[in-house]
C-alpha positions as CSV (number, residue, x, y, z in Angstrom):
1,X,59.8,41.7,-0.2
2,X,58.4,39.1,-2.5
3,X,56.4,36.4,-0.7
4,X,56.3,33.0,-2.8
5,X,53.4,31.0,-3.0
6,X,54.2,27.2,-2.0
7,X,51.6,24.8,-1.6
8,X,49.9,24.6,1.8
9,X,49.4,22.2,4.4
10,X,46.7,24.5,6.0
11,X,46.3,23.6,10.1
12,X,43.5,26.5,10.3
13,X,40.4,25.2,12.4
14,X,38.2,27.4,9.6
15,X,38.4,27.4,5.9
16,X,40.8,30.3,5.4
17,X,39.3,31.1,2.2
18,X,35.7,31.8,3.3
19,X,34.1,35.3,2.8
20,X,32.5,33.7,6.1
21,X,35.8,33.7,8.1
22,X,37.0,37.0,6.4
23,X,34.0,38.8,7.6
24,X,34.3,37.5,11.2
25,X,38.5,38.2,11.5
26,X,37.6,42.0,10.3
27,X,35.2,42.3,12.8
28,X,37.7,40.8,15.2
29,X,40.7,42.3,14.5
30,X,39.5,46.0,15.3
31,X,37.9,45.0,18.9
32,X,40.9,43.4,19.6
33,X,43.2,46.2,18.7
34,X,40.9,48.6,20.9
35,X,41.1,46.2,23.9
36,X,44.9,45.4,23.7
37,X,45.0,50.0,24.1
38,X,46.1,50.0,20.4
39,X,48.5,48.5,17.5
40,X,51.5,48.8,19.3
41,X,51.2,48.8,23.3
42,X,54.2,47.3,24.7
43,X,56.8,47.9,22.1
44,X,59.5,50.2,23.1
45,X,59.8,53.1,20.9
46,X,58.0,52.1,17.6
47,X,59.2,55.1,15.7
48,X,62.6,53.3,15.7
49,X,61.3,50.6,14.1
50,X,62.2,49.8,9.9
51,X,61.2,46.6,9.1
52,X,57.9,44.7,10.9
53,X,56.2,41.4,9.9
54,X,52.7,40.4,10.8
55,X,52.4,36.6,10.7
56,X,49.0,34.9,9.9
57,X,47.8,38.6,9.4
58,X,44.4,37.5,8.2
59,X,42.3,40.5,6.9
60,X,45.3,42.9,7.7
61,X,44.1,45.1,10.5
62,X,46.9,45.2,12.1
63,X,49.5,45.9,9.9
64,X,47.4,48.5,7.9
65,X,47.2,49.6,11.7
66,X,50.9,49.9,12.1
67,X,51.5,51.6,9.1
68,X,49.6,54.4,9.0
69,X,51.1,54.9,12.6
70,X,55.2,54.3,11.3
71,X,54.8,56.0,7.7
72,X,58.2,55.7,7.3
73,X,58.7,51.6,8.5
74,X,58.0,48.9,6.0
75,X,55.5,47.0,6.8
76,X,54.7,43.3,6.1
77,X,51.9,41.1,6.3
78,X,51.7,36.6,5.3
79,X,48.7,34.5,5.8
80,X,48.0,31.2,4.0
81,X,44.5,32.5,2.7
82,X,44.5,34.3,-1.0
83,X,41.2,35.8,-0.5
84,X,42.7,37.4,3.1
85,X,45.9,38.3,1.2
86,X,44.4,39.9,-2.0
87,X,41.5,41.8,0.7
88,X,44.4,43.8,2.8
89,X,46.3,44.4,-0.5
90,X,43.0,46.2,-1.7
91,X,42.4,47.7,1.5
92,X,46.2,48.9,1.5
93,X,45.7,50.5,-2.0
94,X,42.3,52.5,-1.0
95,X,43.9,53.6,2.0
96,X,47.2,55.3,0.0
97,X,49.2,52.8,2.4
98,X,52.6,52.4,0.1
99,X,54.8,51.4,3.3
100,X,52.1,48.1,3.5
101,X,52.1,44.8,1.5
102,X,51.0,41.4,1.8
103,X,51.4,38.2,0.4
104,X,50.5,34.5,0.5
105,X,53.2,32.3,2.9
106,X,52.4,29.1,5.1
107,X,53.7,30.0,8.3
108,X,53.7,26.1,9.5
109,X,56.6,26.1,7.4
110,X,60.1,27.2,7.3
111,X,59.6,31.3,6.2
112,X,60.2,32.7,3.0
113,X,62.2,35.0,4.6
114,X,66.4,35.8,5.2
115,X,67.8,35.5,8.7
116,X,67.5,38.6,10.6
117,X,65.3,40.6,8.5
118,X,63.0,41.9,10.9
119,X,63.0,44.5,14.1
120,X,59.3,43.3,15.0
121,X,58.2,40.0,14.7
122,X,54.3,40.0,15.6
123,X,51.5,37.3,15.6
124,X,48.1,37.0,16.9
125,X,46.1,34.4,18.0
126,X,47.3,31.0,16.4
127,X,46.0,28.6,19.2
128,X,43.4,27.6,16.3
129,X,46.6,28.0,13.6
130,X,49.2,26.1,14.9
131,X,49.0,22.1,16.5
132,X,51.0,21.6,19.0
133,X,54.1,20.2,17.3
134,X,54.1,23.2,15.4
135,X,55.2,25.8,18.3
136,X,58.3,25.1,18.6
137,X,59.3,25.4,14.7
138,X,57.3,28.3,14.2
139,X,58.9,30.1,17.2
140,X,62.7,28.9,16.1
141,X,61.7,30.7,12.9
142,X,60.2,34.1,14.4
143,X,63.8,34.0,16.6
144,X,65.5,33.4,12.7
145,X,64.1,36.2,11.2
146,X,64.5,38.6,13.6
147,X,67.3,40.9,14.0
148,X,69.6,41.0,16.9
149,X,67.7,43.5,19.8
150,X,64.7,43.3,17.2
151,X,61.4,42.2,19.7
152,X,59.0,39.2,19.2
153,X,55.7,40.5,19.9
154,X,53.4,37.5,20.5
155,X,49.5,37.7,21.8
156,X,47.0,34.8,22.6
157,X,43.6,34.6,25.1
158,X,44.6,34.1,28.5
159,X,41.3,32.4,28.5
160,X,37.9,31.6,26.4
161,X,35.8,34.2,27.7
162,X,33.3,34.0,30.8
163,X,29.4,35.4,30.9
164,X,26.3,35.5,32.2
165,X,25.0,33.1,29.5
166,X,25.2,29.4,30.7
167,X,23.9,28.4,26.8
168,X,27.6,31.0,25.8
169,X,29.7,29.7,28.2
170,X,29.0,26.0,27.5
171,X,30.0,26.6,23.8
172,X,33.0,28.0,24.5
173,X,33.5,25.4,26.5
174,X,33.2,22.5,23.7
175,X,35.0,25.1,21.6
176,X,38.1,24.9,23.7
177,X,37.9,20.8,24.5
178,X,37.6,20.2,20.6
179,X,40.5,21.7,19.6
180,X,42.5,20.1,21.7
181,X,41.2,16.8,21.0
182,X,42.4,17.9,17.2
183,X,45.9,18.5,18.5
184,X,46.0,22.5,19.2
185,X,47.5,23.4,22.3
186,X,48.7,21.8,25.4
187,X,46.3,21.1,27.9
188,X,42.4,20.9,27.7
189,X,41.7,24.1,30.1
190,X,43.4,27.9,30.9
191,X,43.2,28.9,27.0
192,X,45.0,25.4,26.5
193,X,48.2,26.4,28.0
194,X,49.9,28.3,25.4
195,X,51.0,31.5,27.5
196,X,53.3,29.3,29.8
197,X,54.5,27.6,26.8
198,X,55.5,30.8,24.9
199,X,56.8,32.5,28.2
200,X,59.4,29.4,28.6
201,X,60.7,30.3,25.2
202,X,61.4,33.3,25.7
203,X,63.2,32.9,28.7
204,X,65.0,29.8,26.9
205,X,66.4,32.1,24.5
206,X,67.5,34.5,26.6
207,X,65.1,37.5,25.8
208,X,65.4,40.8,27.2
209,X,63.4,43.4,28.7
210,X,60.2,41.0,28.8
211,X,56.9,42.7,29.3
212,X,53.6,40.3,30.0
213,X,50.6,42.5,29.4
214,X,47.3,42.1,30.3
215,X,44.1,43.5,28.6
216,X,40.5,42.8,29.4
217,X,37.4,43.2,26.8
218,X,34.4,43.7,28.1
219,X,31.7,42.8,25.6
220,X,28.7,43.4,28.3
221,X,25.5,44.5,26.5
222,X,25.5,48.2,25.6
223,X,29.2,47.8,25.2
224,X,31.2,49.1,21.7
225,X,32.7,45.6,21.6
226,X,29.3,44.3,22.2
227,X,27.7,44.3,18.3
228,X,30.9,42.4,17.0
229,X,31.6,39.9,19.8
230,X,28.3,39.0,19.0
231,X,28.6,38.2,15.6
232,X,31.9,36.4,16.3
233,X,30.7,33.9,18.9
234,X,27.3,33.6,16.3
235,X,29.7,32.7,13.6
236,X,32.4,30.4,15.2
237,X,29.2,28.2,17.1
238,X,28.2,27.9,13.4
239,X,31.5,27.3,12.1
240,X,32.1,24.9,14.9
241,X,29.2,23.0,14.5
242,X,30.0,20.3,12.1
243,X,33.4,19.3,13.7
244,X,31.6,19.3,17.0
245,X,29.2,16.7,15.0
246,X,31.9,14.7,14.0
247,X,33.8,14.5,17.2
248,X,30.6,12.9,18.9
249,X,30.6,15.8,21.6
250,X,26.6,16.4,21.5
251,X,24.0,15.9,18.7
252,X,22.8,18.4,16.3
253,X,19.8,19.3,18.5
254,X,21.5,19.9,21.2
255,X,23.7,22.1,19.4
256,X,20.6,23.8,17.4
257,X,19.3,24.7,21.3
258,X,22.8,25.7,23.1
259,X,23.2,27.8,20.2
260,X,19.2,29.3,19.6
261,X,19.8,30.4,23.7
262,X,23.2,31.5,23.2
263,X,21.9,33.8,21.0
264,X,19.0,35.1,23.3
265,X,21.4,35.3,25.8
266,X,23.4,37.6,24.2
267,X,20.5,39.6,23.1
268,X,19.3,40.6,26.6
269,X,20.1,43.8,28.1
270,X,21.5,41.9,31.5
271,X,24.0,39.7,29.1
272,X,28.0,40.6,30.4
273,X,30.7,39.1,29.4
274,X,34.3,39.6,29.9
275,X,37.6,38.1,28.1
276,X,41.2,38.5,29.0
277,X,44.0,38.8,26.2
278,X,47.8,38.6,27.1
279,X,50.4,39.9,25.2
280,X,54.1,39.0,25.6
281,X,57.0,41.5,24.2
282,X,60.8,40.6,24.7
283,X,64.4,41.5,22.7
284,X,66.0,39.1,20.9
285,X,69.6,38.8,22.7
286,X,72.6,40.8,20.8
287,X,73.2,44.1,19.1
288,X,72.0,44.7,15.7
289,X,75.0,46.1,13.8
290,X,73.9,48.1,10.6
């Protein structure tokens, strides 16, 4: 399918166009994937699936994921970001991918997309994607494009993350309280309240066969999801930084020493810290008839 490119009204916290940000969401996607026990936990016979779109599919992990799992599915990814787009197109070509594509599309906006196209829907954490007026919409349109009994596979933190590091913890913590002072989620605290919000829509709609799953990553020291948890809380502190500035939340030194000691911290061979993802899989109502 041919995505077209529209002109964006980007709601990304980061600039989705920095190398920066590509590096960091690369780095993410695979721990993720590992923690959650793989591309696909929770959906119900995969190798039935034929169509699957990965919405705000940054660098393309996952979908590159999926389809070298489901040769024979079609597999598509949308993000706003060119440079994410053209990198998993590239990375889809060196890994002899043909059943994988992606292309540009502002998911804030109605999708490029017929009705009941899809037989899996699947995003990733958007709680930094999507204000909070935007849920709703954005969820009508995942229900749109999916096929009747197609699944809506949806995963977002359960929280921020807790360690041994005060210096960690307290960035996280301004992390969290700043975007929701910009307008992303629904309360302040508990991963800003998404999960309950996302539950309630599936339930409104009448979804089947919902599964809630919990996954836990452990990013103590020593760890395999150590080295690039590291880098992603070094880079989203520094990312963070000016918009924490702006907002009046603490000065720059303050931010230069929470940060310098978050970075010790993580360093030390006593740092732990622990994370808890949920993922939510449910069946759109009906019977798809071919």
């Amino acid at each position: 399918m041919d995505f077209m490119e529209t002109a964006s009204q980007n709601t990304y916290i980061f600039d989705p166009e920095s190398a920066v940000e590509l590096a960091r969401l690369i780095n993410q996607e695979r721990v993720v994937t590992e923690a959650m026990g793989g591309a696909l936990s929770g959906v119900p016979e995969p190798a039935s699936l034929n169509n699957i779109l990965d919405l705000a599919c940054g660098a393309g992990g996952w979908g590159l994921d999926v389809a070298f799992v489901l040769p024979e599915a079609e597999v598509e990814g949308v993000d706003v970001s060119r440079k994410m787009v053209d990198y998993a197109n590239t990375r889809a070509r060196t890994q002899l991918l043909s059943n994988v594509s992606f292309g540009v599309m502002d998911i804030t906006r109605t999708f490029e997309v017929p009705d009941q196209s899809f037989d899996l829907v699947n995003a990733r954490f958007l709680a930094a994607v999507l204000k909070r007026e935007a849920w709703l919409p954005f969820l009508s349109e995942c229900h749109r494009v999916l096929r009747p009994g197609g699944l809506l596979r949806l995963t977002e933190a359960a929280d921020f993350g807790m360690t041994t590091s005060e210096a960690v913890n307290k960035l996280m913590e301004l992390t969290r309280n700043t975007l929701y002072q910009l307008g992303y989620g629904f309360t302040s605290d508990h991963a800003l309240g998404l999960l309950p919000v996302l539950l309630s829509f599936f339930k409104r709609e009448e979804y089947q066969h919902v599964l809630v799953l919990a996954h836990a990553l452990d990013y103590s020291s020593k760890t395999e999801a150590w080295a690039d948890t590291y880098h992603n809380i070094d880079i989203i502190g520094l990312q963070m930084q000016p918009v924490l500035l702006d907002l009046g939340l603490l000065s720059e030194g303050m931010f230069d020493f929470l940060h310098q000691q978050a970075i010790i911290d993580l360093q030390s061979d006593s740092f732990c810290g622990i994370a808890h993802l949920t993922t939510i899989v449910g069946q759109k109502p009906g019977v798809c008839i071919v």
